[in-house]
N, C-alpha and C positions, 0 to 999 in steps of 0.2 A: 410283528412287534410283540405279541403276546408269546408268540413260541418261543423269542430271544428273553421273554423275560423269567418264564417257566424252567429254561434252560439252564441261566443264571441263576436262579434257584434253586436247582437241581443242585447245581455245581458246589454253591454256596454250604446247603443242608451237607453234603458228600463230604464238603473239607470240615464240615464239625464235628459229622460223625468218626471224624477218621482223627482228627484231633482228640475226641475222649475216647477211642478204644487205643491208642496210642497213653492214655492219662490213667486209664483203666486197669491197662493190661499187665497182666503175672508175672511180674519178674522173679528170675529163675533167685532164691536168695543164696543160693552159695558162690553163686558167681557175683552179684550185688558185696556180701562181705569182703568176695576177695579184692575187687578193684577199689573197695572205699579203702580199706587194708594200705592197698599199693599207694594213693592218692593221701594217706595221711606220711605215707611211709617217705615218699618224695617231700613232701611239704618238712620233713623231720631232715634232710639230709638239707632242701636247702638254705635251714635255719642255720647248721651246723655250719655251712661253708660260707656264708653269710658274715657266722661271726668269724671265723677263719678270717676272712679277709680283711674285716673290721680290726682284729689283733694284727695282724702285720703288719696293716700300712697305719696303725696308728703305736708303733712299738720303735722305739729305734737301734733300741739293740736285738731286735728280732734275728735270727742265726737262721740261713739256710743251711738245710739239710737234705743230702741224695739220697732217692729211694731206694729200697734193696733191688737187688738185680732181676733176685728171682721172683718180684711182683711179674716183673715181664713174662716167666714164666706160665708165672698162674693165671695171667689174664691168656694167656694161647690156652692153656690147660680148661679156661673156661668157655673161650669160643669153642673151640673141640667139642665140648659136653652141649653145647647147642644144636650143633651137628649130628651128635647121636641121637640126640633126642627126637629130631625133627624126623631122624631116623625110623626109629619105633615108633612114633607118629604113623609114619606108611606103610610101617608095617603090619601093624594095629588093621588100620584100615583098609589093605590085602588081603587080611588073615592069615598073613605070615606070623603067625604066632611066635616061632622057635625064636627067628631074628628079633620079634616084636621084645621079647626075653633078652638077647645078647643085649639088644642094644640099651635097654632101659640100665640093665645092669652094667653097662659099660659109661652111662653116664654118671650111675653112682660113683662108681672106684673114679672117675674124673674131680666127680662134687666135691668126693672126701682127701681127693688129692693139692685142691684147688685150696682149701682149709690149713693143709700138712703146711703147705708153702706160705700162706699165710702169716702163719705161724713161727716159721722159720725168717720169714721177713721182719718182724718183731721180734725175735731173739739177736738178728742182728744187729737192729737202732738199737736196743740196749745196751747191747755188750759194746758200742761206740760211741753212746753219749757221752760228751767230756763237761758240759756248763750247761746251766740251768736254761741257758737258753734256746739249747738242745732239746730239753725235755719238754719246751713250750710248743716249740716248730713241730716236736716228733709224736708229743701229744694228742694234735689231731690227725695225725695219720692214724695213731693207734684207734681213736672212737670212729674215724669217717670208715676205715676198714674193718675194722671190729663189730660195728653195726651192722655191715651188709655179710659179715659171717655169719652174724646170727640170724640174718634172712638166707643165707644159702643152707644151713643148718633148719632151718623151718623145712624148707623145698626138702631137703635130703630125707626128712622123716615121713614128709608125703610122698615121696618118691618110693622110700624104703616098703611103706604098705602096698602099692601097686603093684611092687615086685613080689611081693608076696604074696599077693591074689594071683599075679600072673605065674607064678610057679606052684602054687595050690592047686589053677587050672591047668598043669600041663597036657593033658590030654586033648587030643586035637578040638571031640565032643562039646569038653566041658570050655574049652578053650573060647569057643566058637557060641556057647550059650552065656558065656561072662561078656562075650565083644558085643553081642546085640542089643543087651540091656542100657536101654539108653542112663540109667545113674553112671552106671558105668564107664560107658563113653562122655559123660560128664566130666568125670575125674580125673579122664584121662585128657580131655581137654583142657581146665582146670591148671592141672599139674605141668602140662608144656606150656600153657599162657602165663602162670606165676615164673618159671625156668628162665623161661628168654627175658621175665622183665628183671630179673635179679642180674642176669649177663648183660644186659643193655647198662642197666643199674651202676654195674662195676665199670664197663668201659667208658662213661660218663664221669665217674668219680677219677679212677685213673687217669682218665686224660686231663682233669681239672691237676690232680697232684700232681702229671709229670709239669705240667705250663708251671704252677706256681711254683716248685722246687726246684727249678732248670737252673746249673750254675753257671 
C-alpha cells in the first residue's frame, strides 16, 4: 500500500515537474512573432468577410459580380509555388544545394507572377464596373485580395534574402557551412511555414469568393 502510494507520488511530483518546464521553457521568439503575425492576420481577414456578408444579405440592391478568369490562374500559379518550395525544402536537407537554388528561385518568379495576375484581375473589374453597385460587390474583392498580396509581397522579400545567401554561398563548402547552422535552418523553416500559410490563406479566401459571386 505504501509503494502504491510512493508511486502515485512519484507520478503526481513527474506531471508537475513536466507541467512547469513546459511553462518555463524558451520559446524560439521568431517563430512565436511569426504565428502571432499569422493568428491576428486570420482574425483581420475574418472580420473582413464577416462584414462582407453583413453588406450583402443586408443590401438589396447589392449586384453580383464574376470574378476574373485569371484569379483561377493565379491560384494554380500559387499551388505550383508550394510545390517548389516543398521542393528546396528537400533539397536543403540533401544538400542538394544547386536544385535547393533552382527551386527557391523558381518559387520566386511564381510569387511575383501570382502578384502580375492579381493585378491584371483588378484591371479587369475596373474597366467593367458599370453602377455603383459594382463598385460595392468589387470592392471587397479588391481589399480581401489586396490584403493577402501584401502578405505574399512580405514572403517574396523573405524569400528574396534567402536567395541571396543561397547564391552568396554557392560553393558547395560554403554551401554546406550555411545549411548547418541551425539560425539558418530556422529561416529556412520559417520562410516555407509562412509560404504555405499565405497559399492555404488564398485558397480559403478564393473559395469563400467563387461560393459568394457564383451566378
Amino acid at each position: 500500500m505504501k509503494d502504491a502510494r510512493k508511486q502515485v507520488k512519484a507520478s503526481d511530483e513527474k506531471r508537475s515537474s513536466d507541467s512547469m518546464t513546459w511553462l518555463t521553457k524558451r520559446r524560439e521568439p521568431l517563430g512565436f512573432m511569426l504565428r502571432l503575425s499569422m493568428m491576428g492576420s486570420v482574425i483581420l481577414f475574418l472580420f473582413i468577410l464577416v462584414a462582407y456578408l453583413l453588406r450583402r444579405h443586408g443590401d438589396d440592391q447589392w449586384s453580383e459580380v464574376t470574378l476574373p478568369r485569371i484569379f483561377w490562374f493565379s491560384t494554380t500559379v500559387i499551388l505550383v509555388s508550394s510545390l517548389t518550395l516543398h521542393s528546396a525544402g528537400k533539397a536543403f536537407q540533401k544538400e542538394h544545394f544547386l536544385n535547393y537554388r533552382i527551386m527557391l528561385g523558381l518559387t520566386m518568379v511564381l510569387g511575383i507572377a501570382f502578384v502580375i495576375f492579381q493585378v491584371i484581375g483588378w484591371r479587369e473589374m475596373f474597366q467593367r464596373s458599370a453602377t455603383i453597385q459594382d463598385h460595392v460587390a468589387e470592392g471587397f474583392i479588391y481589399i480581401i485580395s489586396g490584403l493577402h498580396v501584401v502578405h505574399i509581397l512580405g514572403g517574396l522579400v523573405f524569400m528574396a534574402r534567402n536567395l541571396w545567401q543561397a547564391v552568396r554561398n554557392h560553393k558547395y563548402l560554403d554551401s554546406y557551412v550555411y545549411s548547418v547552422n541551425p539560425p539558418n535552418q530556422l529561416k529556412i523553416r520559417l520562410m516555407s511555414f509562412y509560404w504555405h500559410f499565405v497559399d492555404i490563406l488564398w485558397l480559403l479566401l478564393f473559395a469563400f469568393m467563387v461560393y459568394n459571386h457564383r451566378r
